[in-house]
Every structure is written in C-alpha cells, then in structure tokens.
C-alpha positions in Angstrom: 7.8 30.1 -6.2 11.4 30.8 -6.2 12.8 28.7 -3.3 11.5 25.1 -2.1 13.5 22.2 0.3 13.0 18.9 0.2 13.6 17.0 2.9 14.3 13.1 2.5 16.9 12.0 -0.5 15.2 8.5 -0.8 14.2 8.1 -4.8 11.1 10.2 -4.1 13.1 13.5 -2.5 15.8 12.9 -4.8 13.2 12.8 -7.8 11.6 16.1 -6.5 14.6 18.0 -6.4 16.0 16.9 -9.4 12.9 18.2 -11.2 12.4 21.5 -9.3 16.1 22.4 -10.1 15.5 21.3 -13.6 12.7 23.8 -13.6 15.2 26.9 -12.3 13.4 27.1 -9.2 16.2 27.5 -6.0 16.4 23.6 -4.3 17.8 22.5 -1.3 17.8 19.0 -0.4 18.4 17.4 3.2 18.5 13.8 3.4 20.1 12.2 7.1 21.5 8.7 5.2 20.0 6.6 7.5 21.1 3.2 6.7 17.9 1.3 6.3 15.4 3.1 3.8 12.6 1.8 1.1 14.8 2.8 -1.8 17.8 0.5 -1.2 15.2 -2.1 -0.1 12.5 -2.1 -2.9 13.9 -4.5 -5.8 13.1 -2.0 -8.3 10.3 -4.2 -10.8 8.4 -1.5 -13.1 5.1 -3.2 -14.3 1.9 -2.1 -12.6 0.0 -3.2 -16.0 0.8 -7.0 -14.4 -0.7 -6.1 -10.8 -3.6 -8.6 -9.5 -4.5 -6.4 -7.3 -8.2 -4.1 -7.4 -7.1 -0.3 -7.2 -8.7 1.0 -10.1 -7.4 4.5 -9.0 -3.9 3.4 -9.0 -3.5 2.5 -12.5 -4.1 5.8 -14.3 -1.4 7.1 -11.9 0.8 4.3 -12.7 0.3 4.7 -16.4 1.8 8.9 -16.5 4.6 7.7 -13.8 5.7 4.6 -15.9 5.3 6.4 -19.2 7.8 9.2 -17.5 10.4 6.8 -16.9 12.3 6.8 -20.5 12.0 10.4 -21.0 13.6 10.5 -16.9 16.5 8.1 -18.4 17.2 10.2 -21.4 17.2 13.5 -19.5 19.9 12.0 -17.0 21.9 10.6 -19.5 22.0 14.5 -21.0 23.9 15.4 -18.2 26.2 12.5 -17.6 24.4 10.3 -15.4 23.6 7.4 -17.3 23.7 4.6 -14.5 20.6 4.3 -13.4 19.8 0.2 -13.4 16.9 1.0 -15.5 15.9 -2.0 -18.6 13.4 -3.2 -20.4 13.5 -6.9 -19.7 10.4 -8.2 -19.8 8.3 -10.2 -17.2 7.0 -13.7 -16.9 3.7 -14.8 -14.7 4.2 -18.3 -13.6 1.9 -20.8 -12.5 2.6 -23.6 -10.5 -0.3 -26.4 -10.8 -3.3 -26.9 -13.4 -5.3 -24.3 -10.6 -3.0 -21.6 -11.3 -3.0 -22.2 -14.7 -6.4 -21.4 -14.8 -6.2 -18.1 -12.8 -3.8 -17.2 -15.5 -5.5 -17.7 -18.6 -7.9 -15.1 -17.1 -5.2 -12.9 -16.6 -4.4 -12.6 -20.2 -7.5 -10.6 -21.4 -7.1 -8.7 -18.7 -3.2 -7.2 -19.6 -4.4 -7.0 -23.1 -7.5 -4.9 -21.8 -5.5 -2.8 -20.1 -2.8 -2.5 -23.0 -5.6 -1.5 -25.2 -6.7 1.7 -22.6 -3.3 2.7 -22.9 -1.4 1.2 -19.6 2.8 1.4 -21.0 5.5 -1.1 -20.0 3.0 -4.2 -20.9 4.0 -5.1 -25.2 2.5 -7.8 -26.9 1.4 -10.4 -24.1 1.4 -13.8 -24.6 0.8 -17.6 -23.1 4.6 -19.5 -23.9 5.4 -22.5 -22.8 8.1 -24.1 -20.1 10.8 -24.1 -22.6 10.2 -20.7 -23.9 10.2 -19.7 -20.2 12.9 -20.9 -19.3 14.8 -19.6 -22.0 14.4 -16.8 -20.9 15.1 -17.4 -17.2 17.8 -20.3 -17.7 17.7 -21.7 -13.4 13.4 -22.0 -14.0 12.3 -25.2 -12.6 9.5 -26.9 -13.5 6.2 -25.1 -14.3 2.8 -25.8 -15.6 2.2 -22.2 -17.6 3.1 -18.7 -17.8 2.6 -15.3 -19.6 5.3 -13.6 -21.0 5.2 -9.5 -20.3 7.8 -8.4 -22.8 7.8 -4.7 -22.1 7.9 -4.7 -18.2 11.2 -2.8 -16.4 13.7 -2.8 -13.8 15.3 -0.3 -12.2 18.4 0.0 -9.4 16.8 1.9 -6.5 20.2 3.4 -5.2 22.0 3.8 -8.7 18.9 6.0 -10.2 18.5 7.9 -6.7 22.4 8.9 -6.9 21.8 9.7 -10.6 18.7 12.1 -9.7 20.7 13.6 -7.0 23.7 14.2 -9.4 21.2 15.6 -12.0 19.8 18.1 -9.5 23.5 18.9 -8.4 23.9 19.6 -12.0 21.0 22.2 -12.3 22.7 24.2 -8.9 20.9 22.3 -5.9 21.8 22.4 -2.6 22.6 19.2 -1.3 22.9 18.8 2.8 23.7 16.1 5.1 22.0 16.1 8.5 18.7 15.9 10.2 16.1 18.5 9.8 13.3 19.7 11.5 10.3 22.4 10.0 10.3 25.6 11.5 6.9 27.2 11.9 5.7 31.0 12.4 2.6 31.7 13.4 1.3 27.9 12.5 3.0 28.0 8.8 6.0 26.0 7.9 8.4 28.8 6.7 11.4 26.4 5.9 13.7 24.1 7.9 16.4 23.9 10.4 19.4 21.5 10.1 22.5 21.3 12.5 21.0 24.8 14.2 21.1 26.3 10.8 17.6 28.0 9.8 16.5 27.8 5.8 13.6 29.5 4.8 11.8 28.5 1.7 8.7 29.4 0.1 7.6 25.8 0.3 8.8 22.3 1.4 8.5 18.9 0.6 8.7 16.2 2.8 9.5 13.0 1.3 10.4 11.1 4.6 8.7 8.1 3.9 8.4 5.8 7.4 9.7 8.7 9.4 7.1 11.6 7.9 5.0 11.4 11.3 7.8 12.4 13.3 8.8 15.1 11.6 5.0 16.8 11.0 4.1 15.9 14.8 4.7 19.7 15.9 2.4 20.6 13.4 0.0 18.1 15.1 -0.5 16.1 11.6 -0.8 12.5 11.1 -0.9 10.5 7.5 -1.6 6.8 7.1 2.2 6.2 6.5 4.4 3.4 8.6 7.0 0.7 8.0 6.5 -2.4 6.1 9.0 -5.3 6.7 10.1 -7.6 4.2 12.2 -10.2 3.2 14.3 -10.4 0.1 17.8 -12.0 -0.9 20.6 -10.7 -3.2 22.8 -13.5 -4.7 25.8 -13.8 -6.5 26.0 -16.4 -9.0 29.4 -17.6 -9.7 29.4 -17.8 -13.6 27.4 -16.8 -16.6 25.1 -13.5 -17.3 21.8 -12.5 -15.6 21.8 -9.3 -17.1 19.2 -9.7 -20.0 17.5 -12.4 -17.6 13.6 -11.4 -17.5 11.3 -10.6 -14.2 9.6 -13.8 -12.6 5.7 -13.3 -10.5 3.1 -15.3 -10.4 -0.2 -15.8 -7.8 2.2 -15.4 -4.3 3.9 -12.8 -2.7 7.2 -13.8 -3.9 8.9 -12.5 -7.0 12.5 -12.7 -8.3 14.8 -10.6 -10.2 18.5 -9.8 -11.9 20.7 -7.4 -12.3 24.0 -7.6 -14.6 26.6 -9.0 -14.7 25.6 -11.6 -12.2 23.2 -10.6 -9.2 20.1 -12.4 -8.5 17.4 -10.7 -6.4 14.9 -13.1 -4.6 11.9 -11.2 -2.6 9.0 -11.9 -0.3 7.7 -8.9 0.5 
C-alpha cells in the first residue's frame, strides 16, 4: 500500500495518519473543523482497569491501546511535540454511604485480578482513608471510603490530537481543510473528493465519528455509530495547583478531573 487518506482529524484520524506517515506510507488527511466533535468533549481519563462495567471483550483491547500510550508520548516528544496533556496521576473510587462502601470493597479484588492478568495503568491498588483521599484531592468533601488507583492517566484531547497531527506533518502528510466526500468506480471507494478536487488512494480511512453514516450513505452502508450528549463543566479556580491533583469516580455517572496549572473538569456523561 503506497497511498491511504484519512478522513476525520478528531484524535482517532489524527492518530491514524500519524502512524501511517510514520510507517513511510503516502497520507493525506482531511478533517472539516467542525466546531463540536468527541475529542474536545471527552475529558481525557485513561483507566479502563477501573471500569464497572461487563465487556469482557473490551478489556484486552484496552490493555494493547493503554499500554501504547507511553511509547505514543515518547515518539512525539522525538519530534518536538511534547504537549500532549498526557500524566500519570492516579485515580480514586469514592463511596458515598456504608452501601457504597460495600460495593467497593468488592471492587478491590477485582482491579488486583485484573492487574495480575496484565491490565496497565492500574499500580498497586489500595483501600485509604478520607484524609489520605483528600490529600490527594484537597476540595474532597466528606466520604465514607475509597480506593486509590495510583497508575491511572489523563490526557488533553485537543493538545495530543494537534501533537499527532504535527507528528504526521513531520513524517510528510498531507494535511487538508475542507469537507470530503468518497469517490466510487464501479462500487469501490478509489479515494476522495474535497473542494471539487479528486484524490485517489489505494485505501481510506474514515474516522468521522457521529457523522460516518453520512459520508458512507452512497455506498448504501450503515454502522451502529450516533451522537451521545453529555454534560460536563470546565472551571478555573482562582489560586493554588490542580496539576498533580488525582482522577475522582465512584458508583454514578459523574467523574471529575484537573488539568495544570489550575483547571477543574467536572463531567456527567
């Protein structure tokens, strides 16, 4: 294969040209900048180890793409891009009431487990106390438990998709602004057109996330993909560090999150 596109520049496209161009293989990537997408909105937590959630299939795959992640950074940083939002900071599981408490003492056999089959990003998991927790989250309000995660991540959506971009620019891809459409002979997809412009490839990838049904309806395709709204807050707190502040979960849907020097990200997705 000597030529590919990808179309979409969320993290996903971004990621996929980056490592094609890597690889020496021809890349051109097309990405519209629409203003909403799921990279600027997703808050960026990296522990599947810590899900409570039964998708045995998912966790192998989670395991290789979280293990990936530091070799990623240190590649980047090779070439100059070395803000990416990505830190080990650690993760605590809260509970709320002497119920929850009990949901989570189950929970901790169950990380270890799965640190013992291999799943990264988890460390040396451990009950700790309100104190202890709130140490290391300094605004924590009054708990009844919690498990510390020490090895869970964060990353900046945007920062490490502009740093995958800027890698793949490094490595001689194309990078396009507009929006695209596949151009088909004979029932094949033989490349894509953008602005009127034809680009033929020997393969493309479509990483369109919400909008991937749209673009594959002339080839009369449909995948289980569509939006998901949620809610989260970004705030500013007027003094002190949040930087080496760790992740907060717990039994709900909410979760909460910093980034340095002073951003706190509050979700409910």
């Amino acid at each position: 294969m000597n030529k590919v596109i990808v179309i979409g520049g969320g993290v996903v496209g971004a990621s996929a040209a980056y490592h094609l161009a890597r690889d020496g293989i021809e890349t051109v990537l097309i990405d519209r900048k629409d203003t909403g997408h799921a990279t600027r909105a997703g808050a960026g937590i990296i522990a599947p180890g810590t899900s409570q959630r039964p998708l045995p299939a998912f966790y192998p795959f989670a395991a290789v793409a979280v293990r990936h992640y530091p070799d990623l950074i240190e590649a980047l940083a090779a070439v100059g891009q070395t803000s990416t939002g990505y830190e080990v900071v650690g993760e605590l599981i809260l509970a709320f009431d002497d119920e929850e408490a009990e949901r989570l003492g189950a929970l901790l056999p169950l990380f270890r487990s799965r640190f013992d089959d291999g799943m990264p990003n988890l460390g040396n998991v451990k009950a700790i106390d309100e104190a202890q927790a709130r140490s290391m989250f300094p605004p924590l309000g009054s708990i009844t438990a919690a498990i510390h995660v020490p090895e869970a991540a964060r990353v900046d959506g945007d920062r490490l998709r502009n740093a995958l971009v800027a890698g793949a620019e490094h490595y001689g891809a194309r990078i396009l602004t507009g929006s695209a459409r596949l151009l088909l002979e004979r029932g094949s997809v033989t490349g894509a057109e953008i602005e009127s412009a034809a680009i033929t490839a020997d393969a493309v990838v479509v990483a369109t996330g919400a909008w991937t049904n749209r673009l594959l309806e002339p080839l009369g395709l449909s995948l289980a993909v569509e939006p998901q709204r949620g809610q989260i807050l970004h705030l500013s707190l007027p003094e002190g560090d949040t930087s080496s502040w760790v992740i907060l979960g717990g039994f709900s849907d909410q979760y909460m999150l910093t980034f340095g020097p002073n951003r706190i990200v509050a979700g409910a997705t």
